[in-house]
C-alpha positions as a printed Julia matrix, in Angstrom:
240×3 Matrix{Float64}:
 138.32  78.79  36.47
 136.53  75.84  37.65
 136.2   72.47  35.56
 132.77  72.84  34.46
 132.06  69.5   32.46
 130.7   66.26  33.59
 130.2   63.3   31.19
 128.07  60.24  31.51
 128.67  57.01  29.24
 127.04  53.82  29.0
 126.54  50.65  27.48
 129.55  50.29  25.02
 129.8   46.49  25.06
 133.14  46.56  23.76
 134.13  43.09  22.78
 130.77  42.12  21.54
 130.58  40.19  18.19
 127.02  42.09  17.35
 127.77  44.85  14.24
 131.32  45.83  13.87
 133.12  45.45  17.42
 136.47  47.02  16.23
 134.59  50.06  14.92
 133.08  50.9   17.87
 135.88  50.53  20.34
 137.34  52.87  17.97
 134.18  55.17  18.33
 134.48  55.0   22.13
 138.21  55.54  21.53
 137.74  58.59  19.46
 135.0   59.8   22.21
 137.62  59.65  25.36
 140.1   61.28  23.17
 137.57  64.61  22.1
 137.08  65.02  26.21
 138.65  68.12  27.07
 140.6   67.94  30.72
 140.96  71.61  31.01
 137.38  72.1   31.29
 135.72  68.4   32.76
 135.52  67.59  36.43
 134.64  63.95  35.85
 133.21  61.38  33.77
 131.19  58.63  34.67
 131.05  55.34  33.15
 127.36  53.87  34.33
 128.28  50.06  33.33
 128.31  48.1   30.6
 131.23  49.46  29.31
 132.24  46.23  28.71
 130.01  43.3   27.15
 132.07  40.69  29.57
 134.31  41.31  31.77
 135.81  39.07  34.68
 138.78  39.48  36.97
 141.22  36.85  38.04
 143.51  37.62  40.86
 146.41  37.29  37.8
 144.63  37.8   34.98
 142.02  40.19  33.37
 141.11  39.94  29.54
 143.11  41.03  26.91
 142.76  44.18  24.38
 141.49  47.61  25.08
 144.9   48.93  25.47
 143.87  52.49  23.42
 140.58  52.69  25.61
 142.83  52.27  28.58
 145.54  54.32  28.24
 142.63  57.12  26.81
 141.23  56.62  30.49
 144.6   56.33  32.03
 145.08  60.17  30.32
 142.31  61.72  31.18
 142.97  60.78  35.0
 146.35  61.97  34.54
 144.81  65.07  33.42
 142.95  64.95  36.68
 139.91  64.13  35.66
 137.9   61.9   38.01
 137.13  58.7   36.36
 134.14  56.7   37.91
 132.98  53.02  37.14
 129.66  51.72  38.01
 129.41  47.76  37.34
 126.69  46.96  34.76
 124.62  43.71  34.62
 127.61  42.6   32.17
 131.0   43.99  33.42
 129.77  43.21  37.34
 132.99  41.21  37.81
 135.95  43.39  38.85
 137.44  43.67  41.9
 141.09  45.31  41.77
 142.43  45.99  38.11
 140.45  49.58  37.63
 141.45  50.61  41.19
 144.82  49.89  40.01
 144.86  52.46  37.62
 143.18  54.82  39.09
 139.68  54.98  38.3
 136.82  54.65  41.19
 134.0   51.63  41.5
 130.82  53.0   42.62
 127.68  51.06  43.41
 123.99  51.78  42.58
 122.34  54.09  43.66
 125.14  56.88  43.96
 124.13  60.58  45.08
 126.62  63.18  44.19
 126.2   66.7   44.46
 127.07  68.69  41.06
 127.03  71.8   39.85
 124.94  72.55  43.14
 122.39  69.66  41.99
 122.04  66.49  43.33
 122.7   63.88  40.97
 121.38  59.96  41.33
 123.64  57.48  39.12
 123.97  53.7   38.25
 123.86  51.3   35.24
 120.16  50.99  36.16
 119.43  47.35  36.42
 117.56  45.96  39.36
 115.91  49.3   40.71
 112.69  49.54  41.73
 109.7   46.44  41.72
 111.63  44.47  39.05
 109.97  40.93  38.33
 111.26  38.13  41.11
 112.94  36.02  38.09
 115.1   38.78  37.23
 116.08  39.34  40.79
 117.17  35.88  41.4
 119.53  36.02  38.2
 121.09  39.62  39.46
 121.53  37.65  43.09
 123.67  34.79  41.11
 125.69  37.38  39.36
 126.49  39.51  42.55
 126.97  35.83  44.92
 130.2   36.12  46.55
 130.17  32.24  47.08
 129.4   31.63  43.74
 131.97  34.44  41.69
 134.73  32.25  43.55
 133.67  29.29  42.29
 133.66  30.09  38.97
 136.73  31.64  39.26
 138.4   27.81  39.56
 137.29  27.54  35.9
 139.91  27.87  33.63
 139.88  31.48  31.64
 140.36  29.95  28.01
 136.52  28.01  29.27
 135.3   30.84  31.86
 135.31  33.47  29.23
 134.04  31.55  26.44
 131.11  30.54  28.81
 130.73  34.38  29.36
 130.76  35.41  25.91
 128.49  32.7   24.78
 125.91  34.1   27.5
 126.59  37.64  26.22
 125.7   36.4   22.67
 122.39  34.73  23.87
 120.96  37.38  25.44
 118.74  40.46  23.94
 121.72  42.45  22.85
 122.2   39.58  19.65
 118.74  41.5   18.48
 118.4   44.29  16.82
 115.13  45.88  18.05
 115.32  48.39  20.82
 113.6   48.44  24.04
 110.58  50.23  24.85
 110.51  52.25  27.49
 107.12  52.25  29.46
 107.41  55.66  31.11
 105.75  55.83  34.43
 104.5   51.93  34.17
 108.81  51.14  34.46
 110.47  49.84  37.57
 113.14  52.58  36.93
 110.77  55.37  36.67
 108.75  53.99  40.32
 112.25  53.81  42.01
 113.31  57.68  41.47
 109.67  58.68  42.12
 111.27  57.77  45.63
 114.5   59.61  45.57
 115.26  62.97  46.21
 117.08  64.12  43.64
 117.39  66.94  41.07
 118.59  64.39  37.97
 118.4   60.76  37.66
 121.12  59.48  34.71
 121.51  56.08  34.03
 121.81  53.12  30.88
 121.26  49.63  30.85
 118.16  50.2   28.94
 119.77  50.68  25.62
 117.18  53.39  24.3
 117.15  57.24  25.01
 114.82  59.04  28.03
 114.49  61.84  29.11
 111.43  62.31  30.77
 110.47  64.4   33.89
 109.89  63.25  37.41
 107.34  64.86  39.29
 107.19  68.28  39.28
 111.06  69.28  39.56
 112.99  66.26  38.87
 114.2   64.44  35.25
 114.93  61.45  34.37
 117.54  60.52  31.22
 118.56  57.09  30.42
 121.7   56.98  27.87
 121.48  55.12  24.55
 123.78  52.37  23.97
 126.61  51.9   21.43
 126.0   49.25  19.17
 123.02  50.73  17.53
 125.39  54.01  17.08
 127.13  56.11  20.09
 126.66  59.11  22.14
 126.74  59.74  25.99
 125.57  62.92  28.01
 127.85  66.34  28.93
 126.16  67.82  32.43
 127.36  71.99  32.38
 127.46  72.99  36.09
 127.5   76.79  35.18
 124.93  76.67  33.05
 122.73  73.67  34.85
 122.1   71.97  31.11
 122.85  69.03  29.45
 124.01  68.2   26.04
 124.33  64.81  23.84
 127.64  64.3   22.44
């Protein structure tokens, strides 16, 4: 019998000093662990998984060990594991490849279940305002991700975490998502594509698009947890 499971997961943050940090790498933890290999195809990490994350050529931050080696056993299991950079974990380059997992980049079409599936972490799609897309072009410079990587770590990730800190995740409200009026929504209006899935807004849609298509963006999990399980035999979806 055919693996019949795919799961979709964003917006963990782990490492973030909002709420309780250790209790919800635990959560995530406890979520990889309850994934059944027998029956799951793949699982799909859509960014943000981590609230910083940089590479070095010799080093990579430290911790995560459990969430690793949960990920390191479900690919043993043969389940496909698949990584799509978020707005804060943009910066790896070798270390997930290394144990086995796959980098994708936004926007991804898959086929599953006989559907065809657009992913991503969802940031930067469709008419976003010109400030934000000068900040994403920093972040994704080539030039400038080698330059900082001449900083020192102990000073390269406090710099990163202080950023992390500063920005809207330190608040507690949720975003509001503007349905149609959103720069998400106007991008898949021009995709072909069964079901859009994607995070980075850290509130829950699901919404239709057009006349055959839906759209779901995944909660986050600092104001609680939960992800997405796509059935290809039965073409629905469930929150777990």
């Amino acid at each position: 019998m055919s693996r019949k499971y795919t799961y979709f997961v964003s917006d963990v943050h782990l490492g973030l000093k909002v709420g309780d940090a250790a209790a919800r790498e635990k959560a995530f933890t406890d979520f990889l662990a309850a994934i059944d290999p027998a029956q799951t195809d793949s699982l799909y990490l859509l960014g943000d998984i981590w609230d910083f994350w940089y590479e070095y050529r010799d080093v990579v931050p430290k911790g995560y060990v459990r969430v690793f080696s949960a990920l390191i056993g479900l690919m043993d299991a043969g389940v496909r594991v698949c990584f799509f950079p978020g707005n804060h974990d943009i910066w790896t380059y070798s270390y997930f490849q290394s144990l086995g997992m796959e980098v994708l980049r936004q926007p991804y079409f898959t086929e599953i279940g006989g559907k065809r599936f657009c992913l991503g972490h969802g940031d930067g799609l469709g008419p976003v305002d010109a400030g934000y897309r000068v900040l994403r072009g920093i972040f994704h410079c080539r030039v400038l991700q080698v330059l900082f990587s001449t900083l020192h770590p102990w000073l390269a990730f406090r710099l990163g975490n202080a950023w992390s800190r500063h920005s809207r995740l330190g608040r507690k409200e949720l975003y509001s998502f503007r349905g149609q009026d959103e720069p998400l929504y106007k991008f898949c209006e021009r995709q072909k594509a069964d079901y859009f899935v994607f995070g980075h807004y850290h509130c829950k849609v699901d919404m239709p698009v057009g006349d055959r298509a839906r759209l779901f963006v995944l909660p986050d999990w600092i104001n609680g947890q939960g992800g997405l399980r796509f059935d290809s035999l039965s073409d629905t979806f469930q929150e777990v």
